[in-house]
BABATOR-431151 format. One line per 5 residues: number of its first residue (from 1); their letters; for each residue x, y, z of C-alpha. Coordinates in nm, 3 decimals. Example, Ala and Ser with C-alpha at 12.3 -4.5 7.8 and 13.67 -1.06 7.14 Angstrom:
BEGIN
1> AS> 1.230,-0.450,0.780  1.367,-0.106,0.714
//
This chain:
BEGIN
1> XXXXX> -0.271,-1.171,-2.727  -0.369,-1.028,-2.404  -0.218,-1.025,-2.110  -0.308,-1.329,-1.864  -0.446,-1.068,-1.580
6> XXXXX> -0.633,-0.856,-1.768  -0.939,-0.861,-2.028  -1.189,-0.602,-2.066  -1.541,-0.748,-2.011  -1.855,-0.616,-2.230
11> XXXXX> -2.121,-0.775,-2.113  -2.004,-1.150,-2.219  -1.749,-1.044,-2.480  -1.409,-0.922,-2.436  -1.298,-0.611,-2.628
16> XXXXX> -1.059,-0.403,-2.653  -1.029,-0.137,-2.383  -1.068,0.167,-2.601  -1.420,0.114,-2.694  -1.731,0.255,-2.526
21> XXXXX> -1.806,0.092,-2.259  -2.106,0.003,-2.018  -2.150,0.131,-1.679  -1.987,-0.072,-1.422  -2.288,-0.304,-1.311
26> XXXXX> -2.323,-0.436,-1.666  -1.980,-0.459,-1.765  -1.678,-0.211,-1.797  -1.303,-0.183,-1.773  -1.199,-0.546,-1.561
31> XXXXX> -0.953,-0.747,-1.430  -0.937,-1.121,-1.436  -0.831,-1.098,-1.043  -0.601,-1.365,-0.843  -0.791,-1.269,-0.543
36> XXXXX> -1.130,-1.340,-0.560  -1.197,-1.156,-0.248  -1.031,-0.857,-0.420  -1.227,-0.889,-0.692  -1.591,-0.885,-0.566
41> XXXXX> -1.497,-0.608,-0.380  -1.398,-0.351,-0.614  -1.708,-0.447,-0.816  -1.865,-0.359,-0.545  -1.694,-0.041,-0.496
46> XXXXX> -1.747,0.024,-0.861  -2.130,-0.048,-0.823  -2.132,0.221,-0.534  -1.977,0.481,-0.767  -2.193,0.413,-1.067
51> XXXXX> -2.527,0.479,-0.878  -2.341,0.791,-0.678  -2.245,0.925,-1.008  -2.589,0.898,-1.151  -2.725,1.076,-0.849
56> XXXXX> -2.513,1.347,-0.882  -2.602,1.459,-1.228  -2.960,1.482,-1.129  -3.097,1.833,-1.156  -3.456,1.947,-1.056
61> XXXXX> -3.454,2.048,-1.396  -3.528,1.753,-1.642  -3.333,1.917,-1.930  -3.049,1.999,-1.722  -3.055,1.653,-1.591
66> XXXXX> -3.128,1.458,-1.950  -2.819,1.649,-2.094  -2.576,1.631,-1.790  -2.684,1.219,-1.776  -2.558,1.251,-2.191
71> XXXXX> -2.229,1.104,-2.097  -2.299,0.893,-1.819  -2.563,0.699,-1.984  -2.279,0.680,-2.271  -2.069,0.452,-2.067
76> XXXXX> -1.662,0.518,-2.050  -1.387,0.312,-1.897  -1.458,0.431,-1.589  -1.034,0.370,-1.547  -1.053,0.702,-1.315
81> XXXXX> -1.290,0.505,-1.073  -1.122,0.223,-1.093  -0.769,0.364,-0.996  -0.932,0.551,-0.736  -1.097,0.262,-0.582
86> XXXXX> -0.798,-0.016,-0.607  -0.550,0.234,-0.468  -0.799,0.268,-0.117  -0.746,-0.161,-0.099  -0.384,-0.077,-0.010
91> XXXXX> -0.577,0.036,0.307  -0.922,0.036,0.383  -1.152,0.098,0.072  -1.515,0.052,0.267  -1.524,0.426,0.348
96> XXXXX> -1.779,0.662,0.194  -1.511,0.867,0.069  -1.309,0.617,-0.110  -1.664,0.630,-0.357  -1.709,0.980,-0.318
101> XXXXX> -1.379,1.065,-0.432  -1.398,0.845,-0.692  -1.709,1.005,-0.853  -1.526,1.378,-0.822  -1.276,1.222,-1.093
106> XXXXX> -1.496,1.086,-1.286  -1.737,1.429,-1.309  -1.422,1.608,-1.351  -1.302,1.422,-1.606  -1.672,1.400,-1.795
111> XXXXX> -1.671,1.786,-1.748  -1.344,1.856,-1.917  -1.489,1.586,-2.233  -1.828,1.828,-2.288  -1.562,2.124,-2.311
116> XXXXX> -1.327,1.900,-2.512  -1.547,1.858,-2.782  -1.674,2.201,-2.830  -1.310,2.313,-2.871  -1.285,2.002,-3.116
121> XXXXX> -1.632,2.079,-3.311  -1.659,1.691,-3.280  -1.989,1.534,-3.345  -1.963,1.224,-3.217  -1.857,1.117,-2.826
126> XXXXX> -1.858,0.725,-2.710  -2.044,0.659,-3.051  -2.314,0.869,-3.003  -2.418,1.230,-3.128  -2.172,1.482,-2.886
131> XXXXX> -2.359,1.701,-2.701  -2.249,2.036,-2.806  -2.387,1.887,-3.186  -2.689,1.801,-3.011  -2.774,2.086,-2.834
136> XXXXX> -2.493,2.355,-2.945  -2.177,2.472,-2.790  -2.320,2.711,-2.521  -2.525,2.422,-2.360  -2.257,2.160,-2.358
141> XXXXX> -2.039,2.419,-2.190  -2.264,2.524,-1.930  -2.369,2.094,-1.846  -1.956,2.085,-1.797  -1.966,2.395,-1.560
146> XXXXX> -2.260,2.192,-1.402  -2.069,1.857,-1.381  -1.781,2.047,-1.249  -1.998,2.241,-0.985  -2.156,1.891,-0.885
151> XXXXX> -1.788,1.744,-0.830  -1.733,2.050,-0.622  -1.957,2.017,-0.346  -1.894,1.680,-0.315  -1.551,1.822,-0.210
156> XXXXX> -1.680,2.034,0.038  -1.787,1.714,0.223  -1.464,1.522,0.142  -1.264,1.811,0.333  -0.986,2.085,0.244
161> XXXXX> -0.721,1.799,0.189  -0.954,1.690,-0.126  -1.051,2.031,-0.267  -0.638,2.108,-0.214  -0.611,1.807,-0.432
166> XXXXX> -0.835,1.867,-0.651  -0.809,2.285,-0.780  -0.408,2.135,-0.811  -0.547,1.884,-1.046  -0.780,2.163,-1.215
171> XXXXX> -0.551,2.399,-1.287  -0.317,2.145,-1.456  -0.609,2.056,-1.668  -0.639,2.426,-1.795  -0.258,2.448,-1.876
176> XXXXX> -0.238,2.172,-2.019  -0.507,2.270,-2.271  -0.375,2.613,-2.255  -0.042,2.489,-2.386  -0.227,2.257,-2.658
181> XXXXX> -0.436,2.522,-2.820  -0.114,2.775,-2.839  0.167,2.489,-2.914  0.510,2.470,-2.826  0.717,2.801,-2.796
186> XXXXX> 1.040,2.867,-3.002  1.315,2.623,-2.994  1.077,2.364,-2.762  1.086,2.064,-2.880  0.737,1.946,-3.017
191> XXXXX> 0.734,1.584,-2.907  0.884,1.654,-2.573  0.594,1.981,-2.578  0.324,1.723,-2.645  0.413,1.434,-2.378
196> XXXXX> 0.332,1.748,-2.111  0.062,1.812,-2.231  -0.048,1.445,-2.249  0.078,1.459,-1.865  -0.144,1.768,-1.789
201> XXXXX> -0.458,1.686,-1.928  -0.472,1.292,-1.871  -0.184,1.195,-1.664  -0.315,1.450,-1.356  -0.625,1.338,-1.365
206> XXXXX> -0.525,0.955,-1.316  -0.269,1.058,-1.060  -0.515,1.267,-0.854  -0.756,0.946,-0.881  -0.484,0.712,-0.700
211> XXXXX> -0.393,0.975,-0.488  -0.749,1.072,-0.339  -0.799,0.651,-0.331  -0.484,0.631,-0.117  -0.599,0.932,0.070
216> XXXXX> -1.002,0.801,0.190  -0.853,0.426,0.205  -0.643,0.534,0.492  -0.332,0.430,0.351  0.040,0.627,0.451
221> XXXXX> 0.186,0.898,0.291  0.483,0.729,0.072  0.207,0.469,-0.046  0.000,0.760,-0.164  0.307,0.978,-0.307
226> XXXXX> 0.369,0.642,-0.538  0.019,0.565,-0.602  0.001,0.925,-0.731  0.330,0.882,-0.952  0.182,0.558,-1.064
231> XXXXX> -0.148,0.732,-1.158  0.040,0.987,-1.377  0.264,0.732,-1.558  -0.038,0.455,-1.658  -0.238,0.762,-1.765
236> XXXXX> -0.020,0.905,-2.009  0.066,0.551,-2.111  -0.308,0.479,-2.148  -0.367,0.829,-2.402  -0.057,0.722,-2.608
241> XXXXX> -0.174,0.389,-2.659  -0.549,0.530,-2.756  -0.332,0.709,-3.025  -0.154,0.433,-3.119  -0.556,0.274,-3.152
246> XXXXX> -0.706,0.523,-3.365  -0.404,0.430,-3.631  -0.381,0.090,-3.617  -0.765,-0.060,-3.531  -0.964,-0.201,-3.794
251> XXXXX> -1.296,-0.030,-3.878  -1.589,-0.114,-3.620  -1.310,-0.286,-3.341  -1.266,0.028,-3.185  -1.491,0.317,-3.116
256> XXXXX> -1.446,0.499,-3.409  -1.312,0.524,-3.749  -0.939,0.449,-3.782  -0.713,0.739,-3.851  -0.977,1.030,-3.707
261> XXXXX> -0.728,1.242,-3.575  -0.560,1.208,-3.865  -0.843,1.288,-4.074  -0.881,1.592,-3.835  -0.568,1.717,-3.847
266> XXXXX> -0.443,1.629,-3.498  -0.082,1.540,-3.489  -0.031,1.303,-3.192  0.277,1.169,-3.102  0.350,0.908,-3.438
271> XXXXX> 0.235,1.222,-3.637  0.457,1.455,-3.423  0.792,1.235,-3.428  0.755,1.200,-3.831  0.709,1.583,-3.843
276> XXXXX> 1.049,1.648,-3.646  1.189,1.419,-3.918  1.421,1.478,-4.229  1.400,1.163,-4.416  1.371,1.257,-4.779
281> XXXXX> 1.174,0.941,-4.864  0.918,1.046,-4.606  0.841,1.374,-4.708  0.531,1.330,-4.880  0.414,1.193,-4.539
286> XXXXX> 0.526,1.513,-4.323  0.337,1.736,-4.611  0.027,1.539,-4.553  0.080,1.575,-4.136  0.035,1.904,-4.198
291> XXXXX> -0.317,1.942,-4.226  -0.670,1.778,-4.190  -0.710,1.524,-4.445  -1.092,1.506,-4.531  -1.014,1.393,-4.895
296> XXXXX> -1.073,0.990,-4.839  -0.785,0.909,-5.107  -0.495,1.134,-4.940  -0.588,1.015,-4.574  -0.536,0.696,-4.672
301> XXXXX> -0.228,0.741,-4.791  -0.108,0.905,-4.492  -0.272,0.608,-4.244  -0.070,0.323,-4.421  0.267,0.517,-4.426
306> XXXXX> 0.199,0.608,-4.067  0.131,0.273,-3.983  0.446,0.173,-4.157  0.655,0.475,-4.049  0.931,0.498,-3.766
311> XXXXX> 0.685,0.793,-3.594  0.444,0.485,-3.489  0.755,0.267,-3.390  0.905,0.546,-3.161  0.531,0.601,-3.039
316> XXXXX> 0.509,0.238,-2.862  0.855,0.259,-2.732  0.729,0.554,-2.539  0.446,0.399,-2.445  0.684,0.092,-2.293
321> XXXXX> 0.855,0.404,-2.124  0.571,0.521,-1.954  0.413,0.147,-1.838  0.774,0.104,-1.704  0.788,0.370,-1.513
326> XXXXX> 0.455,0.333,-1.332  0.560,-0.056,-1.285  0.847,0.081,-1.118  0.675,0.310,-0.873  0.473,0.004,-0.757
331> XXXXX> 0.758,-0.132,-0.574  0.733,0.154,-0.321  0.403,-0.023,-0.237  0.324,-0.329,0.007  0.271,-0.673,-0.198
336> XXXXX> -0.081,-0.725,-0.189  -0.350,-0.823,-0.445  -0.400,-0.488,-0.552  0.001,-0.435,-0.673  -0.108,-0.739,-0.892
341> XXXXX> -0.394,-0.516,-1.061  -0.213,-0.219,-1.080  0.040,-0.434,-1.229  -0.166,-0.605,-1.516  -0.287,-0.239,-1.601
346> XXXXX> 0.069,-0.205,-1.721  0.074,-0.498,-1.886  -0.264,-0.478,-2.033  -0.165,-0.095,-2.154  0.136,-0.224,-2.437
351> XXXX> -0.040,-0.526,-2.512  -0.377,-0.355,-2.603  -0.210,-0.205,-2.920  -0.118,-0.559,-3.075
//
């Protein structure tokens, strides 16, 4: 059941959050609002930033701009924007930079998703072919060092407070994929080494989001500094609940075929807290965690102990962990219809894995 607050709207339908989505005029990641008034104007907002993020991936060159547009036209969740924007209605969120900002995350984060999945070799993004299988690896890494050149001279207007923001932001990205791609170290401990990374790659983003919302929406400093703690805690929430997703969905309800990291060989954290395990009656399952699993027969096997296994268990009460905490820095905020949205976003995050 979902929570009362939130839904996720698809053009008529509600589905679950972790699907691809449409841009923001014709549907994408809502909230069933208290506040009407609230309401119509982050879809406004959100309206602004769709057409200023299709602007910005224009390029006088067509084939620049038909691949950097790959991922737009795609959809997403848009969940960067829509932090940004709901954190500025703490304050003032009519300002051009409360949009502005708002597109920098979301270029950033579309940038860091055509490098993603040429480090990945994935062929499919959003349900459609992934740009570096459509047009090879060196391509979809130069349209990211495009997006990400786009994002940063929309900086250079926002002001040094922004760019500040943002190259902190950047450089947690890198080490945080940095520290994925090489693993943990000797005696770290692998789940604790994966819920930083999880913090690094998606949490900063999301934080940086509420933060440069706060920022260009006028609001006060402690606001910000818990709107930015917020942002980190609902992201990381958000990617361990995607994980939780890709085990547990039924084929064709969510974006992709259940158990594809699996399949791949990507040990999130249900994989991860089986692998630190010794139960004897689960060691089939930690041999089969060790590798991709492209054989359809074995990966099966592996999906419904997984599901059944105390890694996925230990997996959601993290994810409660995480939606708590970025409950709990709301109450460093001022009561107003926004806290209710940021607050249904926690809600919405435990209850979207059933």
């Amino acid at each position: 059941m979902i929570a009362p607050l939130v839904v996720v709207r698809f053009g008529t339908a509600a589905r679950h959050e972790h699907t691809s989505m449409s841009p923001a005029g014709a549907g994408t990641l809502g909230i069933l609002f208290d506040d009407p008034q609230l309401e119509a104007s982050v879809r406004s907002r959100l309206d602004d930033v769709e057409a200023a993020l299709s602007a910005a991936v224009q390029s006088d060159d067509d084939f620049v701009s038909s691949v950097a547009r790959h991922l737009v036209d795609a959809g997403g969740k848009r969940f960067r924007p829509l932090i940004a924007v709901l954190s500025a209605h703490f304050g003032d969120a009519t300002g051009d930079g409360v949009v502005l900002s708002a597109v920098v995350m979301e270029l950033t984060h579309l940038a860091t998703l055509y490098h993603d999945d040429v480090m990945d070799e994935a062929l499919l993004r959003r349900g459609a072919e992934s740009a570096n299988s459509r047009w090879g690896n060196t391509v979809a890494i130069l349209t990211g060092d495009f997006l990400f050149s786009r994002a940063s001279n929309i900086l250079a207007d926002l002001g040094p407070d922004a760019v500040r923001i943002q190259a902190r932001t950047f450089e947690r990205l890198v080490v945080g994929q940095i520290r994925e791609t090489v693993g943990p170290g000797p005696g770290v401990d692998p789940v604790q080494h994966h819920l930083a990374v999880l913090a690094d790659k998606t949490g900063s983003l999301i934080a940086a989001s509420a933060e440069l919302g706060g920022l260009y929406g006028g609001v006060g400093g402690d606001i910000v500094d818990a709107l930015r703690v917020y942002g980190e805690q609902i992201g990381v929430a958000f990617q361990i609940s995607d994980d939780i997703l890709d085990l547990t969905s039924e084929a064709g309800q969510s974006g992709k075929t259940p158990g594809t990291d699996l399949r791949e060989g990507i040990a999130t954290l249900p994989a991860l807290v089986e692998l630190a395990g010794a139960d004897p009656a689960q060691a089939r399952l930690r041999e089969l965690l060790t590798r991709p699993l492209p054989d359809d027969i074995e990966h099966a096997e592996a999906l419904a102990a997984l599901r059944a296994s105390d890694g996925l268990h230990q997996a959601r009460l993290a994810l409660a962990r995480y939606a708590e905490a970025a409950r709990e820095s709301l109450r460093a905020v001022p009561d107003v219809p926004a806290r209710a949205a940021l607050h249904a976003l926690c809600d919405f995050v435990t209850v979207r894995t059933g």
